[in-house]
py3Dmol code that shows the C-alpha trace and the ligand (Angstrom):
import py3Dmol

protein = """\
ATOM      1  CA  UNK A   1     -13.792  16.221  -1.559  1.00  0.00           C
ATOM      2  CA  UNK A   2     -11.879  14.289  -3.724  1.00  0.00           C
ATOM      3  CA  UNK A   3     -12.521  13.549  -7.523  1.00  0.00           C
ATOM      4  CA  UNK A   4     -10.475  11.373  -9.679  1.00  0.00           C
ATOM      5  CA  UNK A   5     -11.892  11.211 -13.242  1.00  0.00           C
ATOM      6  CA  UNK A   6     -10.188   8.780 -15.814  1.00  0.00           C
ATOM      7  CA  UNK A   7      -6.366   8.832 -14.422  1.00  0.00           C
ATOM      8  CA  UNK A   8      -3.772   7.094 -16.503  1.00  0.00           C
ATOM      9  CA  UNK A   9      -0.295   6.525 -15.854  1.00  0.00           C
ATOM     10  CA  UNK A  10       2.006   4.163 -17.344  1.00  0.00           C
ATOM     11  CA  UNK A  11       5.554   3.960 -15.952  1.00  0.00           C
ATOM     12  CA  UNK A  12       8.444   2.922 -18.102  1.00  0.00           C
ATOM     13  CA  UNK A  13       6.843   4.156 -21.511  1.00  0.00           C
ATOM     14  CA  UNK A  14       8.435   2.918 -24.253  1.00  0.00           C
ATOM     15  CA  UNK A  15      10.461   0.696 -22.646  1.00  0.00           C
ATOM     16  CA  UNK A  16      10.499  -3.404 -22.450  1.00  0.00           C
ATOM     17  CA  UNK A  17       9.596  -2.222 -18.444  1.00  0.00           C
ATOM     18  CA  UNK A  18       6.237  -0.436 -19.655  1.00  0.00           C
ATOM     19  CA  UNK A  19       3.604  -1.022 -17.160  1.00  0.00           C
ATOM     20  CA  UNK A  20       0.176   0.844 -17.147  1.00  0.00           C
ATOM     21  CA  UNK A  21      -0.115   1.142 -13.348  1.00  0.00           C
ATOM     22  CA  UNK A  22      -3.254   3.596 -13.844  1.00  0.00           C
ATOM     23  CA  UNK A  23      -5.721   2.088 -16.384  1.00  0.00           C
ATOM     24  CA  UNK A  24      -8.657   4.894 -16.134  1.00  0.00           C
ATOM     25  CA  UNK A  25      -9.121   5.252 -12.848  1.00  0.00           C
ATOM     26  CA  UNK A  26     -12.131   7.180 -11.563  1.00  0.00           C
ATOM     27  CA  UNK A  27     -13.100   7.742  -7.804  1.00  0.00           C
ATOM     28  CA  UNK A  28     -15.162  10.452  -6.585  1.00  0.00           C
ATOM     29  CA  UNK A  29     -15.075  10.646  -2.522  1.00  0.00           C
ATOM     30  CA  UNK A  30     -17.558  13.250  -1.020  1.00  0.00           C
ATOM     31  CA  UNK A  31     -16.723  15.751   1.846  1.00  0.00           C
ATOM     32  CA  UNK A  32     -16.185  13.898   5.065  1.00  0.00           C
ATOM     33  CA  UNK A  33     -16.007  10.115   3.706  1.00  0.00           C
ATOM     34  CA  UNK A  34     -13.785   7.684   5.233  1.00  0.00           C
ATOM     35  CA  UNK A  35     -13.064   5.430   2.153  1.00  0.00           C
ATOM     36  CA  UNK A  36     -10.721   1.854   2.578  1.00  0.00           C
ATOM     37  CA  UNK A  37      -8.724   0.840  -0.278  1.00  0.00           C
ATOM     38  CA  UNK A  38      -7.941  -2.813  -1.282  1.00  0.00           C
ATOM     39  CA  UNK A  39      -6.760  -4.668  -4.208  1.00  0.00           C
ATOM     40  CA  UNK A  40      -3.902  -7.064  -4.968  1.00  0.00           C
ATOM     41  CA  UNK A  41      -0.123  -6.355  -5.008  1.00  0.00           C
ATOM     42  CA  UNK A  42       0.248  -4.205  -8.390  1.00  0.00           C
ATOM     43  CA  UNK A  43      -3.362  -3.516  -8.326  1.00  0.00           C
ATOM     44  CA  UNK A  44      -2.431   0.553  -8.100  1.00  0.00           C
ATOM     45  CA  UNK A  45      -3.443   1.378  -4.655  1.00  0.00           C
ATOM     46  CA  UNK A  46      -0.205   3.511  -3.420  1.00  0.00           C
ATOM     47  CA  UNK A  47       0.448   4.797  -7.060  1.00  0.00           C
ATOM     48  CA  UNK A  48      -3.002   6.056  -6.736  1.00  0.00           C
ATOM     49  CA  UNK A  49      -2.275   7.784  -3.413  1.00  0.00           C
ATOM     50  CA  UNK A  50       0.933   9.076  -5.010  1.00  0.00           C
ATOM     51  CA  UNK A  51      -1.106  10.751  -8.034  1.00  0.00           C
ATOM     52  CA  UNK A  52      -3.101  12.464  -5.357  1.00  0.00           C
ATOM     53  CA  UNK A  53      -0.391  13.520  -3.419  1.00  0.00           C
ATOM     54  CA  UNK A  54       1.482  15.052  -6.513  1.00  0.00           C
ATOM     55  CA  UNK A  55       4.463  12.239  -6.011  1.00  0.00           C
ATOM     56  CA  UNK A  56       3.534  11.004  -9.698  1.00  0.00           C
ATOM     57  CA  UNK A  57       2.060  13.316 -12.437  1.00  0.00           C
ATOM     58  CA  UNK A  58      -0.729  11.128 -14.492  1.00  0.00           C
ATOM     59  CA  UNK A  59      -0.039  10.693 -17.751  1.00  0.00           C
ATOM     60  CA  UNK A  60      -3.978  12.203 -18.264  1.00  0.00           C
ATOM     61  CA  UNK A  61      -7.052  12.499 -16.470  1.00  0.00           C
ATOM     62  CA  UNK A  62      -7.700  15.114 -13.849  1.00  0.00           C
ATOM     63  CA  UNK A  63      -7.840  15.406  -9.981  1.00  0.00           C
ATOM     64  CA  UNK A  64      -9.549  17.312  -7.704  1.00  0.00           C
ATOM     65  CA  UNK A  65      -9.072  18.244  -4.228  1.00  0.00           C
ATOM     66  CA  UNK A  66     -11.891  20.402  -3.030  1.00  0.00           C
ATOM     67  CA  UNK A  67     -13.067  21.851  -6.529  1.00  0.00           C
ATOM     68  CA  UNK A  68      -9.663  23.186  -7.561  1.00  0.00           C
ATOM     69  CA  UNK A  69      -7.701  20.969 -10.286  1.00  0.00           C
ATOM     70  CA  UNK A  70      -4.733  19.852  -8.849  1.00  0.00           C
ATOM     71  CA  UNK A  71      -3.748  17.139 -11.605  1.00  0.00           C
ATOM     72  CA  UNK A  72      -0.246  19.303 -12.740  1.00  0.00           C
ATOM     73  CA  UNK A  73       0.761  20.757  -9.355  1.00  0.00           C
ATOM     74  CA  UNK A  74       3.558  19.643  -7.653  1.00  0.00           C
ATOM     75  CA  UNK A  75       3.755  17.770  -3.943  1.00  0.00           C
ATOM     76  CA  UNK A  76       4.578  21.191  -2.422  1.00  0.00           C
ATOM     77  CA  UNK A  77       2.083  23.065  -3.853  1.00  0.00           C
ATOM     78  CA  UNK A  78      -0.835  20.685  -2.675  1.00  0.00           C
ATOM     79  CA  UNK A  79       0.676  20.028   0.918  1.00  0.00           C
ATOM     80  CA  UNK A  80      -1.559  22.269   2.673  1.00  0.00           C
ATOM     81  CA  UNK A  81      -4.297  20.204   1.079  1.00  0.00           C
ATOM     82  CA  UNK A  82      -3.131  16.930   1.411  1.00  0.00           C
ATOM     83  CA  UNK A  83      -1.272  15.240   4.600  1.00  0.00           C
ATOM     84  CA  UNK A  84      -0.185  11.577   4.410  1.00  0.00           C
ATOM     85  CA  UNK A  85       0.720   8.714   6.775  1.00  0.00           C
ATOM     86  CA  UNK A  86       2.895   5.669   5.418  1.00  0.00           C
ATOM     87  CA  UNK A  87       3.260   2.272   5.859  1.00  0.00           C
ATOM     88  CA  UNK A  88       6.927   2.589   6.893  1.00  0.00           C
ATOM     89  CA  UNK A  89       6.808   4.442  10.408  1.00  0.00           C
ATOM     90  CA  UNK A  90      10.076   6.119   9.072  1.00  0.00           C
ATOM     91  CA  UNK A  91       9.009   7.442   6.403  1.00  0.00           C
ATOM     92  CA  UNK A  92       6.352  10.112   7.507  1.00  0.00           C
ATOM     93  CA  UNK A  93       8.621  12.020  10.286  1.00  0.00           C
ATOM     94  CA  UNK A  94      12.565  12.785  10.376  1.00  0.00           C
ATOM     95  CA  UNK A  95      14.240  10.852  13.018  1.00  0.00           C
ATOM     96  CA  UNK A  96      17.085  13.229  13.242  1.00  0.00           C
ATOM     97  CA  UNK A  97      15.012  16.129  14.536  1.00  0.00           C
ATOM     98  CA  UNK A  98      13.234  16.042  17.991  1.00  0.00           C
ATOM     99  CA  UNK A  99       9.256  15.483  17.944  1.00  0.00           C
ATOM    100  CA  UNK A 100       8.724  19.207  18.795  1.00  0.00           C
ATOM    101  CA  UNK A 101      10.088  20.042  15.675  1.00  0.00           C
ATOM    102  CA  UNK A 102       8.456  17.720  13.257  1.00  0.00           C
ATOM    103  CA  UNK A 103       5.374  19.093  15.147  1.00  0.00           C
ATOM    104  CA  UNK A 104       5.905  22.564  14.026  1.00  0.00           C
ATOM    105  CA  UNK A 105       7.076  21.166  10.742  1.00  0.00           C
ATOM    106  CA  UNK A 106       3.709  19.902  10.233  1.00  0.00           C
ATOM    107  CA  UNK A 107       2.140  22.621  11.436  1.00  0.00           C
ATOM    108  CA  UNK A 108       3.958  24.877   8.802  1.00  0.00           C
ATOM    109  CA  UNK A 109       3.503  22.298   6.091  1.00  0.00           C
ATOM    110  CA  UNK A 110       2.963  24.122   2.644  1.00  0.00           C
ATOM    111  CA  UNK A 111       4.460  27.459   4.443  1.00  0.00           C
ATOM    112  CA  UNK A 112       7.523  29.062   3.779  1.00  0.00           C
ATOM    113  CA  UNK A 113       9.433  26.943   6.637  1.00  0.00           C
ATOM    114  CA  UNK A 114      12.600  28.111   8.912  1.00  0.00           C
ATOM    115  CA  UNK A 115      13.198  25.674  11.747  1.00  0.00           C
ATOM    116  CA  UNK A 116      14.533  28.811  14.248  1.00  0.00           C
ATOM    117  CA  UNK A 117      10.997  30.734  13.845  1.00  0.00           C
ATOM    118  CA  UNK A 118       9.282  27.198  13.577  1.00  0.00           C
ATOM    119  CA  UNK A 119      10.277  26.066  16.777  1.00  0.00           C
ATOM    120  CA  UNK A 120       8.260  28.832  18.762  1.00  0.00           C
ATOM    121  CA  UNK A 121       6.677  29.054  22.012  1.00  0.00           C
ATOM    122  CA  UNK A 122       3.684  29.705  21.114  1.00  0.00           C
ATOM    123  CA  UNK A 123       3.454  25.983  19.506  1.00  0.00           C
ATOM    124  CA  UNK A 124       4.257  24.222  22.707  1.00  0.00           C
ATOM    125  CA  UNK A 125       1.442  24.538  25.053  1.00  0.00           C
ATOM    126  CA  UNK A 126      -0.847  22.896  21.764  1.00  0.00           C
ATOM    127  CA  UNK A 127       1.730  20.184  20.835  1.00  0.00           C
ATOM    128  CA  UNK A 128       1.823  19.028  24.654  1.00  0.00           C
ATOM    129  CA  UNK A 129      -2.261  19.077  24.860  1.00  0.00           C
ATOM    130  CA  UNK A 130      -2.402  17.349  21.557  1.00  0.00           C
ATOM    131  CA  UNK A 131       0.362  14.569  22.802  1.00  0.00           C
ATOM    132  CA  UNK A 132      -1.460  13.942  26.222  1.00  0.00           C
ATOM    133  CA  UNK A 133      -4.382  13.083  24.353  1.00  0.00           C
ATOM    134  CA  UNK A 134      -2.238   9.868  22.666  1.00  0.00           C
ATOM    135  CA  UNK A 135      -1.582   8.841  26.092  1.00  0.00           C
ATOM    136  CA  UNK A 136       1.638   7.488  25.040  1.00  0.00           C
ATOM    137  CA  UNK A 137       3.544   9.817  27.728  1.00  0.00           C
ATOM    138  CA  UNK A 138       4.629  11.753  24.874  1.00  0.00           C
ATOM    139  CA  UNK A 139       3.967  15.217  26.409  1.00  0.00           C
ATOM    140  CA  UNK A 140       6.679  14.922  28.363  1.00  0.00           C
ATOM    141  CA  UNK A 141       9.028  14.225  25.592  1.00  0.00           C
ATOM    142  CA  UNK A 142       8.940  16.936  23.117  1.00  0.00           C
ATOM    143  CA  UNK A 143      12.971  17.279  23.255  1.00  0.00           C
ATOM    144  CA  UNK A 144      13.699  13.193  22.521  1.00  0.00           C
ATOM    145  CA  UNK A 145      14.680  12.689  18.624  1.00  0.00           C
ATOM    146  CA  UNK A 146      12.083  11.153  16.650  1.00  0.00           C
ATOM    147  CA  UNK A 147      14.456   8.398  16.236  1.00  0.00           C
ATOM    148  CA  UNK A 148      13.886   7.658  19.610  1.00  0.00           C
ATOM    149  CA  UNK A 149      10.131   6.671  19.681  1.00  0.00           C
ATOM    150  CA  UNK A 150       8.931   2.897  18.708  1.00  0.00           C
ATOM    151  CA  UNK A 151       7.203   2.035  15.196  1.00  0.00           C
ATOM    152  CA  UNK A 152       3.715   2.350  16.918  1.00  0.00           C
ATOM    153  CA  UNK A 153       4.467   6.044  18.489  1.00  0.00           C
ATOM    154  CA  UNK A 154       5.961   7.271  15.477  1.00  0.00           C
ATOM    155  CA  UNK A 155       2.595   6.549  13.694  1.00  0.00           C
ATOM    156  CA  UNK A 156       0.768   7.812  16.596  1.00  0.00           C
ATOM    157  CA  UNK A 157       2.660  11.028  16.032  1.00  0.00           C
ATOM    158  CA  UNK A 158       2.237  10.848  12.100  1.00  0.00           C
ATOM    159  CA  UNK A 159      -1.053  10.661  12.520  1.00  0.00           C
ATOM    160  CA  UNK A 160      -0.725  13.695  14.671  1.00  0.00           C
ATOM    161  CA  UNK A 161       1.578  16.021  12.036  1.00  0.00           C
ATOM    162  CA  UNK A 162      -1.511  15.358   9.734  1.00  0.00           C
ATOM    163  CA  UNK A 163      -3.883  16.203  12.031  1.00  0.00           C
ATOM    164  CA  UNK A 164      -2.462  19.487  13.377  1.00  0.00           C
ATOM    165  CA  UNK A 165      -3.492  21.985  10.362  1.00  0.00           C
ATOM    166  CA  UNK A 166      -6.334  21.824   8.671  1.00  0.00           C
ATOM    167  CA  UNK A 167      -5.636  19.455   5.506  1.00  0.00           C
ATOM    168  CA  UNK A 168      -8.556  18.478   2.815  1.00  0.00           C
ATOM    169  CA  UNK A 169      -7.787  14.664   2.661  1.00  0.00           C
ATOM    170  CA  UNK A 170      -6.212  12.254   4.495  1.00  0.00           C
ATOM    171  CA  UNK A 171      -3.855   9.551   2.687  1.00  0.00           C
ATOM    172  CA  UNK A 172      -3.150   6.955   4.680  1.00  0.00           C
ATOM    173  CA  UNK A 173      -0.945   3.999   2.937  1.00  0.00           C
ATOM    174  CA  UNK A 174      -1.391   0.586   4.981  1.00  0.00           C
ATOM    175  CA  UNK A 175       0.173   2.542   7.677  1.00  0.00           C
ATOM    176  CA  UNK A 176      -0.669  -0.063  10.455  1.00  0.00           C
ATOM    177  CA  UNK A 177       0.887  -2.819   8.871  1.00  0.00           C
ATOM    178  CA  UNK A 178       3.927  -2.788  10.129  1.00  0.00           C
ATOM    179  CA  UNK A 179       2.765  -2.952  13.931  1.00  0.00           C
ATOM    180  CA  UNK A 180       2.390  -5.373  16.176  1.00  0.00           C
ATOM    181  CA  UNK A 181      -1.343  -6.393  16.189  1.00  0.00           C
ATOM    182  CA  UNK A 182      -1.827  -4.151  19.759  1.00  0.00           C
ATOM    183  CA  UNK A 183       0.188  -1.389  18.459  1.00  0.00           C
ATOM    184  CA  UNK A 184      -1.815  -1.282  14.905  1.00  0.00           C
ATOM    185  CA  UNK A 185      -5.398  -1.501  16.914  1.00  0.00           C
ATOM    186  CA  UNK A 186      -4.429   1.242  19.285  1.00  0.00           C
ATOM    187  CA  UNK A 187      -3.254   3.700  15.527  1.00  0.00           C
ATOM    188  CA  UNK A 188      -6.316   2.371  13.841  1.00  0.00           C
ATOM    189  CA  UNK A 189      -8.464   3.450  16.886  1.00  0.00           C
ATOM    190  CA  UNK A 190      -6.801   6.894  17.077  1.00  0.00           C
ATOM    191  CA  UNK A 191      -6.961   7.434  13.252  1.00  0.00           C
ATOM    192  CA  UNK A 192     -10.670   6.925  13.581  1.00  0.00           C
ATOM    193  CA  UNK A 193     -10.891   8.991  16.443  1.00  0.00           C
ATOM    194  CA  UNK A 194      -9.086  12.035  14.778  1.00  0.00           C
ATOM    195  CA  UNK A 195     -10.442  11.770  11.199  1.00  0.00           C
ATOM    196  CA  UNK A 196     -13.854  11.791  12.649  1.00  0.00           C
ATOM    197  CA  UNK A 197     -13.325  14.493  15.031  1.00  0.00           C
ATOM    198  CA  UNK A 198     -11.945  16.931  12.372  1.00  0.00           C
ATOM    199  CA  UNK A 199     -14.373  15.551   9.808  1.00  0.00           C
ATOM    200  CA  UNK A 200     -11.896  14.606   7.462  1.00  0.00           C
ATOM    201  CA  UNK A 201     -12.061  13.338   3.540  1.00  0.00           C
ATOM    202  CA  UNK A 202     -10.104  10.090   4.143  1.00  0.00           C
ATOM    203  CA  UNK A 203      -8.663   7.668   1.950  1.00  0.00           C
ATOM    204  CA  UNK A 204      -7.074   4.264   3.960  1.00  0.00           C
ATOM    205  CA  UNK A 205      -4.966   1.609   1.968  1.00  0.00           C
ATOM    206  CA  UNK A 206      -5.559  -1.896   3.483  1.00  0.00           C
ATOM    207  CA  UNK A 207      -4.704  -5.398   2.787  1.00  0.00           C
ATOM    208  CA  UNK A 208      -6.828  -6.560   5.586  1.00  0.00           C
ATOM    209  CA  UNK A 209     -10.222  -7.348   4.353  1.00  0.00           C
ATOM    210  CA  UNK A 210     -11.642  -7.095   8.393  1.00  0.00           C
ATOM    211  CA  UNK A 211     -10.348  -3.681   8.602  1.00  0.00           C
ATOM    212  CA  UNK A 212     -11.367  -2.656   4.948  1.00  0.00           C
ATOM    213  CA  UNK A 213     -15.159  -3.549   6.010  1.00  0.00           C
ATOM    214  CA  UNK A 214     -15.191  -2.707   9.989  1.00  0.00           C
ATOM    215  CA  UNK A 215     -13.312   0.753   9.130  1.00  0.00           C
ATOM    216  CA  UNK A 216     -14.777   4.027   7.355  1.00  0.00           C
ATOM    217  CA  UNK A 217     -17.846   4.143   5.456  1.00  0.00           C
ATOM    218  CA  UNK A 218     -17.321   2.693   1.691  1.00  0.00           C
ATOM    219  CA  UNK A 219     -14.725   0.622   0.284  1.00  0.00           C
ATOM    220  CA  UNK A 220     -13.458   0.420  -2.985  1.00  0.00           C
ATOM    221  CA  UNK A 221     -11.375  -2.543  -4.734  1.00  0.00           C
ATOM    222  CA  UNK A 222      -8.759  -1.650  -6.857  1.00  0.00           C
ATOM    223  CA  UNK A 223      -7.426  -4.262 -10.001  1.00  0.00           C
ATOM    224  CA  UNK A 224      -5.415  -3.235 -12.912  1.00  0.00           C
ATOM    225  CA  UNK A 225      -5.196   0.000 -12.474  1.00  0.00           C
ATOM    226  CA  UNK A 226      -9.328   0.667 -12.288  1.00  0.00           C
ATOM    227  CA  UNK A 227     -12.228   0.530  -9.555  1.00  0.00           C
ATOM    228  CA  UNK A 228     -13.981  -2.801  -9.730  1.00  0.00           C
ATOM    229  CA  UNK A 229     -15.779  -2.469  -6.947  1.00  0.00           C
ATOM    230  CA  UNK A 230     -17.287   0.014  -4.844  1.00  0.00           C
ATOM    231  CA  UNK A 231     -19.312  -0.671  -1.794  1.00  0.00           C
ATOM    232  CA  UNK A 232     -21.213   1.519   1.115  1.00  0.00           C
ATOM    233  CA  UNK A 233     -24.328   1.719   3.442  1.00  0.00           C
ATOM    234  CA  UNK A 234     -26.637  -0.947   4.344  1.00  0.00           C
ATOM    235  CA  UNK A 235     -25.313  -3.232   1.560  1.00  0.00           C
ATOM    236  CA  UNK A 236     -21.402  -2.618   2.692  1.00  0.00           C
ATOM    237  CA  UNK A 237     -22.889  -3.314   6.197  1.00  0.00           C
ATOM    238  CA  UNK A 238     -24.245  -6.863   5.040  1.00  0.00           C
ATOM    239  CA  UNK A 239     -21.245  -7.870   3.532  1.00  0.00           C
ATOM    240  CA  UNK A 240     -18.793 -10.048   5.280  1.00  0.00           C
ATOM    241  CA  UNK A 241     -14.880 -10.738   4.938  1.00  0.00           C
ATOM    242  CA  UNK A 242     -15.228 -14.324   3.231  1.00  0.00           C
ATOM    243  CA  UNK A 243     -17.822 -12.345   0.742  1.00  0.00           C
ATOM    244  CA  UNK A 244     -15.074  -9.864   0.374  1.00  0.00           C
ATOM    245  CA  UNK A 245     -12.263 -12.178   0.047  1.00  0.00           C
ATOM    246  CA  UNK A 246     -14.483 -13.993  -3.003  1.00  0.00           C
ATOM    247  CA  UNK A 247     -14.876 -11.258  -4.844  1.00  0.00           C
ATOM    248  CA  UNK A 248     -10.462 -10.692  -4.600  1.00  0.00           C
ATOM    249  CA  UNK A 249     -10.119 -14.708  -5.503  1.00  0.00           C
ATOM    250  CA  UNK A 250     -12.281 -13.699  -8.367  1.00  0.00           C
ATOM    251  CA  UNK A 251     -10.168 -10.699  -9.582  1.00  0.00           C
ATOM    252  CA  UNK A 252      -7.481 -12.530  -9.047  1.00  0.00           C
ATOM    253  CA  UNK A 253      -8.405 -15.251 -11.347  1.00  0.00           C
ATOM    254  CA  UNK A 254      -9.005 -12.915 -13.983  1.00  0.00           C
ATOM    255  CA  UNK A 255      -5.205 -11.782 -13.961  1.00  0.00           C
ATOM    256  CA  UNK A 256      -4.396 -15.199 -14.185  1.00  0.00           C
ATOM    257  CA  UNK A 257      -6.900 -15.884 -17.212  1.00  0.00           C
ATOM    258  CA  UNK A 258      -5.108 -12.117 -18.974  1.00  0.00           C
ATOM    259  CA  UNK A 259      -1.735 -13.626 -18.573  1.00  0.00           C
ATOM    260  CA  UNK A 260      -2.561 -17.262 -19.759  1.00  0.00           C
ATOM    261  CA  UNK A 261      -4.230 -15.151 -22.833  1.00  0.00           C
ATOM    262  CA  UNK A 262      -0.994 -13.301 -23.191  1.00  0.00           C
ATOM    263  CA  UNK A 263       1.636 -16.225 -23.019  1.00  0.00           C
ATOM    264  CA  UNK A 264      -1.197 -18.541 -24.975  1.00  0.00           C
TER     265      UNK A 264
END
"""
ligand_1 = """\
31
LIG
N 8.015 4.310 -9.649
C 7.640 3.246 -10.339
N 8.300 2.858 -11.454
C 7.928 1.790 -12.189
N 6.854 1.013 -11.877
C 6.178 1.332 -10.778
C 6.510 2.448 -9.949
N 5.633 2.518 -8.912
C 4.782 1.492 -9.086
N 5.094 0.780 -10.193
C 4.371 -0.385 -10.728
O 3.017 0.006 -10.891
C 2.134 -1.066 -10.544
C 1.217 -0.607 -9.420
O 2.001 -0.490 -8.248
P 1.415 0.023 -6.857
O 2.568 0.165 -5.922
O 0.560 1.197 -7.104
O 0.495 -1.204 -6.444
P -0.223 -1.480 -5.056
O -1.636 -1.803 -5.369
O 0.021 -0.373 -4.119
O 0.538 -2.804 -4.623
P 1.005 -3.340 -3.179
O -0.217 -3.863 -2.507
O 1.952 -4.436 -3.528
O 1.665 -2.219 -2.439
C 3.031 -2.224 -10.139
O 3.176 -3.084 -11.235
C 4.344 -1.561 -9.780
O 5.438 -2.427 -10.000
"""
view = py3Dmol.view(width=600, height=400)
view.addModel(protein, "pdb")
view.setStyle({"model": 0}, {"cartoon": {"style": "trace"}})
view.addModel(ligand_1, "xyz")
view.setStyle({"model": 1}, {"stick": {}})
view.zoomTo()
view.show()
């Protein structure tokens, strides 16, 4: 369970850069919810993520993962409870090391880690079952550098390194965007597949309005830094992209009126 109560953040304080990216932001999402994110550029969506994560520290409010407060503690100190998958396919593995070892990376994640004792037998026999099951042929190439593998498998085996322990939430930062449209329906498929077979707390960033309303089971808009919209069950169900994309013209037009106010 996740609950974000009144989260502010403003980056470049007293600067002529100020910018309030968090503007009281309050999301509660229960045990086992699959929630898709959306909002314009700047709306807040990935700083969001990254106050969960511990990548920024709000400025005030309070987070929970799970009942305990982690609003203060660092990204290593809430890794156990929180695994992520980015947009850039780079950015969630390390290229230079071979996929069995981000595997046991992940699977030490928040652990005291040593890539000699990480890197055990024991591991192998799970990260080949686990692999098969991407049917990307990847079982057979636990030894190839990460580097190796195309945009698509990379996410496949983000997806995976989140998967493998036991993790709270799931973060997941448009991380399908940057595939080819076959590639990101085969990731989307499999993150379904996996956050509903380990019953996971999931939170997916989207800028596709199809995928924010055919995906999980609530979605939320994001503008200025606050929820302005939050949508599930039969009436999420009746809803339909153009309705969707409405509603974004709308907030949209809003930010325009703000800034006309400010330059008028
Ligand atoms: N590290 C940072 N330093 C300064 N400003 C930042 C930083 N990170 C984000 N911002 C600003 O905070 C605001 C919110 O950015 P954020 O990346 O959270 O938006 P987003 O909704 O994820 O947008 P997008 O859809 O474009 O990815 C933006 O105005 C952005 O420029």
């Amino acid at each position: 369970m996740i609950s974000a109560d009144n989260l502010k953040l403003t980056f470049g304080k007293g600067t002529p850069l100020e910018n309030p990216a968090l503007r009281g932001m309050s999301l509660t999402v229960n045990q086992g919810e699959f929630v898709t994110v959306i909002g314009s550029n700047g709306a807040g969506k990935s700083t969001f993520l990254n106050a969960l994560a511990g990548e920024v520290i709000v400025d005030s409010g309070r987070i929970e993962v799970d009942g305990q407060d982690v609003t203060r503690l660092p990204t290593h100190k809430r890794a156990r409870r929180v695994a992520r998958v980015f947009q850039d396919p780079l950015a969630g593995t390390c290229e230079g090391l071979s996929i069995e070892e981000n595997l046991a990376l992940a699977i030490k994640r928040g652990q005291r880690r040593g890539l000699t004792s990480a890197v055990k037998r024991s591991y192998m026999e799970r990260f080949r079952a686990a692999l098969a099951k991407l049917n990307l042929g990847l079982e057979s190439r636990l030894g190839d550098k990460m580097g190796l593998l195309s945009g698509g498998q990379r996410q496949a085996v983000s997806l995976l390194m989140a998967s493998l322990t036991p993790s709270s939430i799931l973060l997941l930062d448009e991380h399908t965007a940057a595939l080819d449209p076959k590639t990101a329906a085969f990731v989307l498929e499999l993150t379904q597949d996996i956050i509903a077979e380990q019953k996971l707390t999931a939170l997916m960033v989207t800028h596709s309005m199809k995928q924010a309303l055919e995906v999980g089971d609530r979605t939320v808009m994001l503008h200025q830094g606050q929820v302005v919209f939050d949508i599930a069950g039969p009436e999420r169900k009746g809803l339909e992209v153009k309705d969707l994309l409405d509603l974004f013209e709308k907030q949209r037009g809003l930010e325009v009126e703000d800034d006309s106010l400010l330059l008028g």
